[in-house]
N, C-alpha and C positions, 0 to 999 in steps of 0.2 A: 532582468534576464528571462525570466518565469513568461512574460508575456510575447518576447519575443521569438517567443518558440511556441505558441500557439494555447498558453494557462492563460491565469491571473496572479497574480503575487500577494491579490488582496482575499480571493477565493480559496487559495490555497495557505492562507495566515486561519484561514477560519479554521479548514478542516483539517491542518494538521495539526494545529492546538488542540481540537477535541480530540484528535487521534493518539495525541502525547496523553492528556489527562483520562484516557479512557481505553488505553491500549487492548485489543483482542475483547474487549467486553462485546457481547453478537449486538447489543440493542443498542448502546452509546458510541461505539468506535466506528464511525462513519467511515473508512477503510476495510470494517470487516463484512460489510453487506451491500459495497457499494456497485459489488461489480452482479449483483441481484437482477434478473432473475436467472439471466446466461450461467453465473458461475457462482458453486456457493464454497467461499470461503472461511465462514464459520462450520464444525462437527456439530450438525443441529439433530437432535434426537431423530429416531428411526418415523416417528408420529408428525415432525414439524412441517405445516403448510405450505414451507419455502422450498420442501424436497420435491422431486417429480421425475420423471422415469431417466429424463437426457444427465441428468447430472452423476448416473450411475458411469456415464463413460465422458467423464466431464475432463476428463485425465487427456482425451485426445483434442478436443476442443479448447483446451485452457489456450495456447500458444497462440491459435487463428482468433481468442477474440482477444485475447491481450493489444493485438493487433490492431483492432479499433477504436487503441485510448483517446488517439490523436481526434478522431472523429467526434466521441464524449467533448471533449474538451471545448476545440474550436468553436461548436456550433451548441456549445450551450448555455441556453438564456439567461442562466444566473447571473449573467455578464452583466446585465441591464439592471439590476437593483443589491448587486454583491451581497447576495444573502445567499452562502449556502447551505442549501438546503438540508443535509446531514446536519449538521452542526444546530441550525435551527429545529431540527425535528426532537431533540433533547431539551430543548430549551437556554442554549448558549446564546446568548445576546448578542451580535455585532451591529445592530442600527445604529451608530452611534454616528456625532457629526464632521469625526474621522475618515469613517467608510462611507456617510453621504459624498462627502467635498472630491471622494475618488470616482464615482462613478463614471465622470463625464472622460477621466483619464482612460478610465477601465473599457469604456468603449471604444473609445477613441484609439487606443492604441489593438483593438481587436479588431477594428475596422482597416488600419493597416495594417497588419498579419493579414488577413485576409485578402485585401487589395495586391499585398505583393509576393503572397506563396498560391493563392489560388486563382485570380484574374488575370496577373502578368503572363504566366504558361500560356493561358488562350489569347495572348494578344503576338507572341514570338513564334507558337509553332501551331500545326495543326492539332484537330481536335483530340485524336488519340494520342498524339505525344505527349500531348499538355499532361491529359489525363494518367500516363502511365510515370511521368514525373512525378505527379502529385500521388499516385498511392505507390509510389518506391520511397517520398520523402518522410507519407506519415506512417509505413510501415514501421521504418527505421526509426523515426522519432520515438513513435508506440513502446515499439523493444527496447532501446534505450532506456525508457523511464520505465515502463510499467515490470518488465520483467523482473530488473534489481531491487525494484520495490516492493513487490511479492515475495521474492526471496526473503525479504525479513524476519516477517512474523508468520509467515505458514510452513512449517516444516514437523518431519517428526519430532514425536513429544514438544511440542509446543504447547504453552498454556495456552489453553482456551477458554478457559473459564475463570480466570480473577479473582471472582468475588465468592468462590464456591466454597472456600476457607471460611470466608467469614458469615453465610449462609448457613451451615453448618455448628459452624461452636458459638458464634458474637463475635468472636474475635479480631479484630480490625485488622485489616490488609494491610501488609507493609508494603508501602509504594514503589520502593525501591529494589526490591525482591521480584513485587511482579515486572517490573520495567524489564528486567533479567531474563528472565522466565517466560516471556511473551515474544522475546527478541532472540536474536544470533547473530554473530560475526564471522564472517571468512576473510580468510586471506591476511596480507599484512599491509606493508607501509604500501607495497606498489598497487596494489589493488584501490589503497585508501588515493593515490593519487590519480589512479583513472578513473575511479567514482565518486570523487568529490566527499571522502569517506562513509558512503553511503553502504560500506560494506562493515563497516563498527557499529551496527545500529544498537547495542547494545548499550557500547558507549555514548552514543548520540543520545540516545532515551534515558541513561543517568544524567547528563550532562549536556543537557540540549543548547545551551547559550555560550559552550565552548568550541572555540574553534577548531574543526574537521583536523585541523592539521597536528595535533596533539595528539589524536588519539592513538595511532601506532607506540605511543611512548606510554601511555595509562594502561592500555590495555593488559599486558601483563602485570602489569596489578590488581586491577579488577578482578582479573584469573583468579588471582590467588586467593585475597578477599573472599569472594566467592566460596571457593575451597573453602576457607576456613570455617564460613560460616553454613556451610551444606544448603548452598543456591546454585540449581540448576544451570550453569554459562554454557550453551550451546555452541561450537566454535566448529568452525567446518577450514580445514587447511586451506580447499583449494575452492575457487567456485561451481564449480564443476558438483561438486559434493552436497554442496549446499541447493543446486539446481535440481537431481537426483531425490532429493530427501526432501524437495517441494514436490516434485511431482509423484513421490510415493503419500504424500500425506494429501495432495487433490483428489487422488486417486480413493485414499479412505477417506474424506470425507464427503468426497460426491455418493460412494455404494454405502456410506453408515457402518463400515465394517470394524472400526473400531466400539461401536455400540454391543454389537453381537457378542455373548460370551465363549463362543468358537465360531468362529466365520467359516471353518470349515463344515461343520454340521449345521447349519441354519438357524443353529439357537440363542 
């Protein structure tokens, strides 16, 4: 399905494993600096070289490049040797003779995506119709995916730092804790059935090889769990809420204002 809509199934097995084993980490989770240099979704210190003046108003901009997943995707050449590049920049291995034996799939099925959402338009209508189909389709496509995706793990109080616990004392990270902690849930069963439960990522990330369809029924326990053991569960009622409290936490993290010890007085 992944490729039918203009991914890979095998590019996107690389970089959400690392995304799973490496959640909100700035340097390992290839989701959280992937959409670099346009939008910085890691709070990187006031000093970090990934900051620069546009990302102060990075708040109004998030939407129109979100805009441009489809464009990332389609035409990009990791297509040809399925190695991607995040994933590999950590040192996660996928050459294996699994993902060689796909390649010729992996192009090949990119070659028709292409051939039949971007070549067929200029063969049925004129040159600006064509063209205004094709950026109404991957507008739409773009939002679809990238928007609900974002919503995940960048909101307020989200963990951003993981490993900052055990940096700190030795203390080793409990994995299950940060999966919590890095994540959020909205909405419920009917949400989970128009996003493929993409809106449980909470539960998705404890329980990633369980089926989407469960999780309106765990979830309330997880709550509770949670509770009991004083872990952060993020849960937003509506989407709307959880859409709101992404774009207040883009907002502080493109100006660094959560770094400042009163952002009202500069200091």
């Amino acid at each position: 399905g992944a490729d039918f809509i203009g991914g890979s199934k095998w590019l996107w097995i690389e970089q959400h494993w690392t995304h799973h084993a490496y959640t909100n980490h700035s340097e390992k989770d290839p989701d959280s600096y992937g959409a670099e240099p346009m939008l910085l979704f890691n709070d990187y210190p006031l000093d970090h070289p990934a900051r620069t003046f546009m990302h102060k108003f990075q708040v109004l901009f998030y939407a129109p490049v979100m805009a441009g997943y489809w464009i990332s995707s389609v035409f990009n050449p990791q297509i040809l040797d399925l190695n991607q590049r995040g994933a590999a920049s950590i040192g996660m291995r996928f050459d294996n003779d699994f993902v060689v034996r796909r390649r010729k799939w992996a192009v090949a099925l990119r070659l028709l995506y292409i051939a039949t959402n971007i070549v067929t338009p200029f063969l049925h209508h004129d040159w600006k119709t064509a063209i205004f189909h094709i950026v109404i389709m991957s507008i739409s496509e773009s939002w679809t995916l990238s928007l609900p995706f974002s919503l995940s793990h960048n909101f307020v109080n989200a963990d951003r730092d993981p490993t900052a616990h055990f940096r700190k004392t030795g203390e080793q990270v409990c994995w299950f804790k940060s999966q919590v902690e890095t994540s959020c849930t909205y909405g419920g069963a009917i949400s989970g059935y128009l996003t493929g439960g993409l809106n449980f990522q909470v539960e998705h990330h404890l329980f990633p090889r369980m089926s989407s369809a469960w999780y309106p029924y765990i979830a309330p326990k997880v709550r509770e769990i949670c509770e009991k053991h004083g872990v952060e569960y993020a849960y937003y009622p509506w989407v709307h809420q959880n859409f709101i409290s992404t774009m207040k936490y883009m907002h502080a993290a493109g100006n660094g204002s959560n770094w400042l010890e009163n952002p009202y007085t500069g200091n």
